[in-house]
N, C-alpha and C positions, 0 to 999 in steps of 0.2 A: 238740680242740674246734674248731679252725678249718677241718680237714676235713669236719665235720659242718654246719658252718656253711656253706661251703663250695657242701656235697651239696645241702643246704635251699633254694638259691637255683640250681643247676644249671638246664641247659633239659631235662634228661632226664626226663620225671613219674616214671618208675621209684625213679629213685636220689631223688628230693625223698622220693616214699613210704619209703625207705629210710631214709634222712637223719632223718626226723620219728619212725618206730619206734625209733631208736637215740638219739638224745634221750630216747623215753622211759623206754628202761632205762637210759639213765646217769646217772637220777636227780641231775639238774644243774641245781637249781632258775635260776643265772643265766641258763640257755639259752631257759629259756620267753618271751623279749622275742621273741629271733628266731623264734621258732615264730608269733607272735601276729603280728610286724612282715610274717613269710611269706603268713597267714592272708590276711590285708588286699588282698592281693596276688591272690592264689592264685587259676586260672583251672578246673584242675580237681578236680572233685569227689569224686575218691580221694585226691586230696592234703591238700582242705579236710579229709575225714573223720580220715586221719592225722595231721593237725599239730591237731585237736581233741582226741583219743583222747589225743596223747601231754600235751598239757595239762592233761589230766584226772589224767593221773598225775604230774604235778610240782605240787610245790609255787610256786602263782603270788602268793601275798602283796606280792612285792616289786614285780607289775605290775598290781596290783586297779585302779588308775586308768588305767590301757590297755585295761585290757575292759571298766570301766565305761564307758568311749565308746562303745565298741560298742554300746548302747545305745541309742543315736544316731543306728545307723548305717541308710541306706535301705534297707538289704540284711537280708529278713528273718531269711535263714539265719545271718547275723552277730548279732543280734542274738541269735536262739536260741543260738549256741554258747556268748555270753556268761553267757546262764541258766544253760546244762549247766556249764561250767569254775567257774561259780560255785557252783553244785548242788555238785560235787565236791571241794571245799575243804571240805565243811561249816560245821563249829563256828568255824574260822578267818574263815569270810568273814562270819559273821553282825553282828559291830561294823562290820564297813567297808561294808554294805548299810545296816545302821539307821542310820549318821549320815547317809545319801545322803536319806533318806524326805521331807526338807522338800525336794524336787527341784522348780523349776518347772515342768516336762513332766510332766502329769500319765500319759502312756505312758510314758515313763522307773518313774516312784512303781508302777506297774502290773508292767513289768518286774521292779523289784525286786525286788516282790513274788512274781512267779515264781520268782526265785533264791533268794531265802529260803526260799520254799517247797520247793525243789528239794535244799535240803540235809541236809534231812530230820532236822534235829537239834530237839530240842523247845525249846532257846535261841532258834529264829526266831519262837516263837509272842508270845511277850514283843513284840519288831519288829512283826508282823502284826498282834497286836491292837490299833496305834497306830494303825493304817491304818481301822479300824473309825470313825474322824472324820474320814478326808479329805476336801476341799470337792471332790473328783470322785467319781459312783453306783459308775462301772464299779472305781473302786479297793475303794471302801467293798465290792461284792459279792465283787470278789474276798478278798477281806481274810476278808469274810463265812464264804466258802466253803471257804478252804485252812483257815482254825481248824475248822470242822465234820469237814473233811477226817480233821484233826489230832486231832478229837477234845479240841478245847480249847476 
Protein backbone atom coordinates (compact mmCIF):
# COMPACT_ATOMS: atom_id res chain seq x y z
CA UNK A 1 0.00 0.00 0.00
CA UNK A 2 2.64 2.41 0.61
CA UNK A 3 4.35 1.69 -2.61
CA UNK A 4 1.18 2.79 -4.35
CA UNK A 5 0.85 5.62 -2.31
CA UNK A 6 4.22 6.10 -2.89
CA UNK A 7 3.85 5.87 -7.04
CA UNK A 8 0.59 8.36 -6.72
CA UNK A 9 2.54 11.24 -5.53
CA UNK A 10 5.88 10.37 -7.86
CA UNK A 11 7.10 13.25 -10.47
CA UNK A 12 7.05 10.50 -13.09
CA UNK A 13 3.07 11.23 -14.84
CA UNK A 14 3.59 7.49 -16.12
CA UNK A 15 4.03 5.67 -12.80
CA UNK A 16 1.12 8.41 -11.04
CA UNK A 17 -1.16 6.93 -14.18
CA UNK A 18 0.02 3.46 -12.94
CA UNK A 19 -0.24 4.15 -9.32
CA UNK A 20 -4.06 5.29 -9.63
CA UNK A 21 -5.03 2.03 -12.13
CA UNK A 22 -3.64 -0.13 -9.43
CA UNK A 23 -5.55 1.34 -6.78
CA UNK A 24 -8.24 0.55 -8.73
CA UNK A 25 -8.03 -3.01 -8.82
CA UNK A 26 -6.91 -3.46 -5.37
CA UNK A 27 -10.24 -2.65 -4.43
CA UNK A 28 -8.96 -0.59 -1.25
CA UNK A 29 -11.74 1.54 -0.42
CA UNK A 30 -9.13 3.31 2.32
CA UNK A 31 -7.00 4.28 -0.51
CA UNK A 32 -9.58 6.46 -2.28
CA UNK A 33 -8.61 9.77 0.29
CA UNK A 34 -5.09 9.68 -1.41
CA UNK A 35 -6.52 9.44 -4.91
CA UNK A 36 -9.00 12.41 -4.24
CA UNK A 37 -6.05 14.36 -1.82
CA UNK A 38 -3.75 13.51 -5.48
CA UNK A 39 -6.84 14.89 -7.66
CA UNK A 40 -6.69 18.40 -5.91
CA UNK A 41 -3.25 18.45 -6.82
CA UNK A 42 -2.84 16.93 -10.12
CA UNK A 43 -1.43 18.95 -13.03
CA UNK A 44 -2.00 16.53 -15.71
CA UNK A 45 -4.87 15.61 -17.49
CA UNK A 46 -4.24 11.71 -17.84
CA UNK A 47 -3.49 11.66 -14.40
CA UNK A 48 -6.74 13.78 -13.43
CA UNK A 49 -8.74 11.09 -15.88
CA UNK A 50 -7.00 7.97 -13.81
CA UNK A 51 -7.26 8.92 -10.38
CA UNK A 52 -11.14 9.77 -11.45
CA UNK A 53 -11.74 6.27 -13.18
CA UNK A 54 -10.10 4.58 -10.36
CA UNK A 55 -12.54 6.44 -7.81
CA UNK A 56 -15.34 5.53 -9.70
CA UNK A 57 -14.42 2.02 -8.86
CA UNK A 58 -13.92 2.16 -5.20
CA UNK A 59 -16.03 2.35 -2.67
CA UNK A 60 -15.86 6.32 -1.45
CA UNK A 61 -18.44 6.47 1.37
CA UNK A 62 -15.86 6.92 3.95
CA UNK A 63 -14.69 10.27 1.93
CA UNK A 64 -18.43 11.77 0.70
CA UNK A 65 -17.45 14.92 2.76
CA UNK A 66 -14.15 15.32 0.53
CA UNK A 67 -15.88 15.43 -2.68
CA UNK A 68 -18.68 17.15 -1.40
CA UNK A 69 -16.17 20.25 -1.52
CA UNK A 70 -15.47 19.78 -4.44
CA UNK A 71 -18.38 21.26 -5.16
CA UNK A 72 -16.90 24.25 -4.14
CA UNK A 73 -14.34 24.02 -6.01
CA UNK A 74 -13.29 27.02 -8.95
CA UNK A 75 -12.17 24.45 -10.98
CA UNK A 76 -15.06 23.22 -13.27
CA UNK A 77 -13.51 19.88 -13.93
CA UNK A 78 -13.33 19.22 -10.23
CA UNK A 79 -16.48 19.92 -9.71
CA UNK A 80 -17.83 17.59 -12.55
CA UNK A 81 -15.74 14.66 -11.24
CA UNK A 82 -17.32 15.21 -8.02
CA UNK A 83 -20.90 14.50 -10.02
CA UNK A 84 -19.33 11.47 -11.84
CA UNK A 85 -17.76 9.73 -8.34
CA UNK A 86 -20.85 10.47 -6.96
CA UNK A 87 -23.04 9.29 -10.15
CA UNK A 88 -21.04 5.93 -9.42
CA UNK A 89 -21.74 5.08 -5.92
CA UNK A 90 -25.23 5.09 -6.81
CA UNK A 91 -27.93 3.98 -4.14
CA UNK A 92 -25.00 4.56 -1.44
CA UNK A 93 -24.74 8.19 -2.10
CA UNK A 94 -28.25 9.17 -2.49
CA UNK A 95 -28.84 9.76 1.75
CA UNK A 96 -25.65 11.68 1.95
CA UNK A 97 -26.72 14.21 -1.25
CA UNK A 98 -30.36 14.46 0.16
CA UNK A 99 -29.31 15.61 3.71
CA UNK A 100 -26.93 18.25 1.72
CA UNK A 101 -30.25 19.77 -0.39
CA UNK A 102 -30.93 22.59 2.38
CA UNK A 103 -27.12 23.98 1.10
CA UNK A 104 -26.84 27.58 1.07
CA UNK A 105 -25.14 27.90 -2.49
CA UNK A 106 -27.75 27.60 -4.50
CA UNK A 107 -24.94 26.03 -7.49
CA UNK A 108 -23.89 23.68 -4.77
CA UNK A 109 -28.38 22.53 -4.39
CA UNK A 110 -27.86 22.40 -8.43
CA UNK A 111 -24.89 20.26 -8.26
CA UNK A 112 -26.38 18.01 -6.26
CA UNK A 113 -28.85 17.68 -8.07
CA UNK A 114 -26.58 16.59 -11.01
CA UNK A 115 -25.12 13.65 -8.79
CA UNK A 116 -28.28 12.55 -7.86
CA UNK A 117 -29.21 12.62 -11.05
CA UNK A 118 -26.19 10.89 -12.27
CA UNK A 119 -26.82 7.77 -10.09
CA UNK A 120 -29.29 6.73 -11.80
CA UNK A 121 -31.00 4.73 -9.10
CA UNK A 122 -34.91 5.66 -8.98
CA UNK A 123 -34.27 6.26 -4.80
CA UNK A 124 -32.89 9.82 -6.15
CA UNK A 125 -36.29 10.78 -7.57
CA UNK A 126 -37.82 10.83 -3.90
CA UNK A 127 -34.33 13.69 -3.23
CA UNK A 128 -35.07 15.61 -6.57
CA UNK A 129 -38.64 15.89 -6.22
CA UNK A 130 -37.83 18.05 -3.04
CA UNK A 131 -35.97 20.35 -5.26
CA UNK A 132 -39.29 21.11 -7.20
CA UNK A 133 -39.72 24.10 -4.22
CA UNK A 134 -36.31 25.45 -4.03
CA UNK A 135 -36.41 29.43 -3.58
CA UNK A 136 -33.71 29.21 -6.78
CA UNK A 137 -35.60 28.83 -10.96
CA UNK A 138 -32.44 27.27 -12.34
CA UNK A 139 -32.70 24.42 -9.32
CA UNK A 140 -36.49 24.22 -9.40
CA UNK A 141 -35.99 23.41 -13.60
CA UNK A 142 -33.50 21.38 -13.07
CA UNK A 143 -35.21 19.33 -10.57
CA UNK A 144 -38.11 19.88 -13.15
CA UNK A 145 -36.24 18.12 -15.87
CA UNK A 146 -34.11 15.13 -14.50
CA UNK A 147 -37.93 13.71 -12.99
CA UNK A 148 -39.34 14.15 -16.64
CA UNK A 149 -35.98 12.59 -17.54
CA UNK A 150 -36.66 9.99 -15.01
CA UNK A 151 -39.99 9.61 -16.01
CA UNK A 152 -41.14 10.45 -12.50
Amino acid sequence: MENLIKALNSEDEVERIYAAQDIAESEKPELAEFLLKRLSLEESQAVKDAIIFALGNLSCSRIYPMIFRLFRSPDAYLRNAAIGIFGSEGKNAVSFLASHLNHSDREVRKLILDALFATGVPDAARAIRKCLYDSSLNVRITAAEYLGRMDR
